[in-house]
C-alpha positions in Angstrom: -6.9 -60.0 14.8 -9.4 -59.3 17.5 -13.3 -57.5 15.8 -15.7 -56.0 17.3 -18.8 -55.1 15.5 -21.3 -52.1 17.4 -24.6 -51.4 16.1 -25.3 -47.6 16.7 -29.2 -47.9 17.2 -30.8 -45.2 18.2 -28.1 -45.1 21.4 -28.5 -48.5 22.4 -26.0 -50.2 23.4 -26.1 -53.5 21.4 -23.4 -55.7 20.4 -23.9 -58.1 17.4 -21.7 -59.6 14.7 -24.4 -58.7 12.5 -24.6 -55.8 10.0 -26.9 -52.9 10.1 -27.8 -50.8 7.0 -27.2 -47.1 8.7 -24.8 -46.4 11.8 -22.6 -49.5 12.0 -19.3 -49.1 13.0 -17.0 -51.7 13.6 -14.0 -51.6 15.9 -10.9 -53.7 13.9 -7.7 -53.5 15.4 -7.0 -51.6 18.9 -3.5 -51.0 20.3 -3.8 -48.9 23.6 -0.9 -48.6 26.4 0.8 -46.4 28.6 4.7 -46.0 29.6 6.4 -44.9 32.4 10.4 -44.5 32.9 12.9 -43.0 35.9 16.3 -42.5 34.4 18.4 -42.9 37.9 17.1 -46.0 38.8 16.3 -47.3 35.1 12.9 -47.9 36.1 10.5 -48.6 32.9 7.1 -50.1 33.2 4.3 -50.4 30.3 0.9 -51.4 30.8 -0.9 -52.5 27.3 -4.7 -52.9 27.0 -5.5 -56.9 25.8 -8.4 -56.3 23.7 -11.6 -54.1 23.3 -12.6 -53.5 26.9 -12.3 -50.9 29.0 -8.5 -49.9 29.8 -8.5 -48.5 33.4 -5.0 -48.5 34.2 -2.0 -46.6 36.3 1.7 -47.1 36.6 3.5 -44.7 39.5 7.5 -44.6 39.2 9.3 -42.9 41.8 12.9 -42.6 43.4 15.5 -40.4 45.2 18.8 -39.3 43.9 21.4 -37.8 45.8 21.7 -33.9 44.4 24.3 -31.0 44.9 24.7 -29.3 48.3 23.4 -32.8 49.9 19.8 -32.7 49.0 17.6 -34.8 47.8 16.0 -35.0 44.3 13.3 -36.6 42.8 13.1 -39.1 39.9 9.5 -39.7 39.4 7.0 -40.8 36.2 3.2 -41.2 36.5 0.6 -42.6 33.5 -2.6 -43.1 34.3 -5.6 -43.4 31.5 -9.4 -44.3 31.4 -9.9 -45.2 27.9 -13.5 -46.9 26.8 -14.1 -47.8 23.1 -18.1 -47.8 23.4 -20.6 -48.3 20.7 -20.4 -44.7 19.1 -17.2 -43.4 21.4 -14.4 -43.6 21.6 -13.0 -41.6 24.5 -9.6 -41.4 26.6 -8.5 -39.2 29.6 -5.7 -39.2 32.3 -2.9 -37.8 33.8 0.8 -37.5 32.8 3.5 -36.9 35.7 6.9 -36.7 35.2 9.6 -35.2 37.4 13.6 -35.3 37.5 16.9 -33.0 37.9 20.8 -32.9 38.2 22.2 -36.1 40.2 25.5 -35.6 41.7 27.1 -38.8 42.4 31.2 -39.8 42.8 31.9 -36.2 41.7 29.8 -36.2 38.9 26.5 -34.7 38.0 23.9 -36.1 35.4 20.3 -35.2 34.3 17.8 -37.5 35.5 14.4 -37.8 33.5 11.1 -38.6 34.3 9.0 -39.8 31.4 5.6 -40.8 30.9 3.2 -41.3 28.1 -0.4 -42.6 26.8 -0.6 -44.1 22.7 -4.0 -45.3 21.1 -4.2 -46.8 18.1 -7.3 -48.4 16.7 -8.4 -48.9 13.6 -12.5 -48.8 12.5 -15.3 -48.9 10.1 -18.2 -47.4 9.0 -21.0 -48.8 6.9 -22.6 -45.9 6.6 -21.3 -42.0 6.0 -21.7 -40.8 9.3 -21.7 -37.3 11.3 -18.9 -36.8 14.3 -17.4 -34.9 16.8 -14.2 -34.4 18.1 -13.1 -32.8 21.4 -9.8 -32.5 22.7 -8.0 -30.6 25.6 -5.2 -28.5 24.4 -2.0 -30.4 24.1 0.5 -30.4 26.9 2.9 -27.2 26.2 5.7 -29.0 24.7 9.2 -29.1 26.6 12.2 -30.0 23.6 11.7 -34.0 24.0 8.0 -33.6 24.2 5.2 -35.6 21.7 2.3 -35.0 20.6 0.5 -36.7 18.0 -3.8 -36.7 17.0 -4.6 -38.1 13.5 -7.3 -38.9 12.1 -6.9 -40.7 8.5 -9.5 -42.4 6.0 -8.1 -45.3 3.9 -9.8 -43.7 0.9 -9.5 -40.0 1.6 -5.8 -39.9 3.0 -5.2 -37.3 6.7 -8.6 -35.6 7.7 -6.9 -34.5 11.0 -3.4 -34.0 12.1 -2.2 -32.0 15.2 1.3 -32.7 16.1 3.5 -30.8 18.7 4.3 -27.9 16.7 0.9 -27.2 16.5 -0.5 -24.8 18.3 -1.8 -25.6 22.1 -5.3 -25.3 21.7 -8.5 -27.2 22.6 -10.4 -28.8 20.1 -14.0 -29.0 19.3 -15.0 -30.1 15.7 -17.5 -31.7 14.0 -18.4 -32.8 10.6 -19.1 -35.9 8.5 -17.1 -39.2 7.5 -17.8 -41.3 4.5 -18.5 -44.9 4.7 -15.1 -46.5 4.8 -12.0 -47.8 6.6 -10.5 -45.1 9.0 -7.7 -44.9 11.5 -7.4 -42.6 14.9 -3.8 -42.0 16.2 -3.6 -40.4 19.6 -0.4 -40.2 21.7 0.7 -37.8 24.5 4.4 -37.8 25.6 6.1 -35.7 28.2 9.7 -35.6 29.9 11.1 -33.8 32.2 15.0 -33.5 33.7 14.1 -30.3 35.9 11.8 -30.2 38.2 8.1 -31.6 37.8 5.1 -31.6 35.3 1.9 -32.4 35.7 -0.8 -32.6 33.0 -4.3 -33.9 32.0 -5.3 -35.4 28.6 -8.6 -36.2 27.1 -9.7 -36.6 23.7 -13.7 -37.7 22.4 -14.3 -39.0 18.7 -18.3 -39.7 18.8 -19.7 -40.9 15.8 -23.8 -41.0 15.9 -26.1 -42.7 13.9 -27.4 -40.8 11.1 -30.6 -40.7 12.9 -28.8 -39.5 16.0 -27.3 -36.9 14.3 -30.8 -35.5 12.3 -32.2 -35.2 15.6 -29.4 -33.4 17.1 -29.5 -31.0 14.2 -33.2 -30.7 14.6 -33.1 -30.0 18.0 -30.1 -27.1 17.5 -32.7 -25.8 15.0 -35.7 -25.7 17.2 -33.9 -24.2 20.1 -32.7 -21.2 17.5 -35.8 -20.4 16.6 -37.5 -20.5 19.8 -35.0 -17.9 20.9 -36.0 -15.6 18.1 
C-alpha cells in the first residue's frame, strides 16, 4: 500500500512523512483510471494511474460499421482526465465521448455502443477537523445505461455525501467541516451511447484547507461584508 503524507502549511506545498498538529492530511490508498470500449470492433482499452502523481491521460477508440441504406456509421469512445491529488486538493476534469448506432451486416442489424468512463477512488486522513469545499459540474444527463456516482464517506460518521444518477443534474458547490478521521471520496462518471453521439465534460474539487487557511478565508468574507455596508 502506497502513503503519502501532505502537510497543509499555510499553502505550501511540502511533503514530509512527518506529522503536523493542525492541517495534516494524508493520502492512503488511490485507485484512479479511465475506460474506453467500441462494441463492433470489441475494442476496450483502460488506462490506470500507478501511484500518487499526477494522472494526465487519454484513450480515443474509433471505427466504422457498415449501416442501412449503405452508409457508414460510427463506433467511437473517448476518456480523457487530468486528475492531481495536491497537498489540500484533490481535483479531476475531462471529457467523455461516446458514439454508436444500428450495424447492418449479412442481413442483420445490431446496436453498436460506444462507452467511456472516469472512476477515483482514494482513501485519506485528517489529523485535524478540518473545513472543505466541494464543487462539482452537474452530472451528465443520464441515458438508461448511464453512471453516476459522488460519495463522500467518514469511517466514523458513515455517508456525508452521496449523489448518484437519479439524482438530480445539478452543479454542486458546498462547503463545511470534517472531523479528524479516516474518510473515503468515490467519484465515477459513465456514459454509453448506441445512437448517435455524446459528448460531455466532468470536473469535481474536494479542497480541504488548514484550519488557519480556512479562519482567514472566513475573515476575509467578513471584512469584505462589512466594507460593503
Amino acid at each position: 500500500m502506497q502513503t503519502r503524507r501532505v502537510l497543509l502549511a499555510g499553502g505550501a506545498c511540502a511533503l514530509s512523512v512527518a506529522s503536523l498538529s493542525l492541517g495534516a492530511v494524508t493520502y492512503l490508498t488511490q485507485a484512479r483510471s479511465i475506460t474506453a470500449s467500441t462494441s463492433f470492433d470489441g475494442a476496450l482499452q483502460t488506462l490506470s494511474a500507478p501511484d500518487f502523481n499526477p494522472f494526465v491521460q487519454t484513450i480515443n477508440l474509433s471505427t466504422t460499421f457498415p449501416a442501412f441504406n449503405n452508409t457508414i456509421g460510427k463506433n467511437e469512445a473517448v476518456a480523457g482526465i487530468d486528475c492531481q491529488l495536491d497537498p489540500n486538493k484533490i481535483k479531476a476534469l475531462g471529457r467523455l465521448t461516446a458514439a454508436g448506432g444500428t450495424s447492418f451486416v449479412n442481413g442483420k442489424d445490431k446496436a453498436e455502443e460506444g462507452n467511456a468512463s472516469v472512476s477515483i477512488r482514494t482513501t485519506f486522513h485528517l489529523d485535524a477537523d478540518s473545513a472543505y469545499q466541494l464543487v462539482t459540474t452537474p452530472r451528465p444527463l443520464a441515458g438508461p445505461k448511464d453512471k453516476f456516482t459522488l460519495k463522500i464517506e467518514s469511517v466514523n460518521l458513515g455517508v456525508i455525501i452521496f449523489l448518484d444518477e437519479s439524482s438530480p443534474p445539478t452543479a454542486i458547490n458546498q462547503a463545511g467541516f470534517f472531523a479528524a478521521g479516516d474518510y473515503s471520496l468515490e467519484y465515477q462518471v459513465e456514459i454509453t451511447s448506441s445512437n448517435g453521439s455524446l459528448d460531455d465534460t466532468f470536473e469535481m474539487t474536494l479542497t480541504i484547507p488548514t484550519p488557519a487557511t480556512a479562519a482567514a478565508l472566513l475573515l476575509g468574507a467578513g471584512l469584505a461584508t462589512r466594507r460593503r455596508r
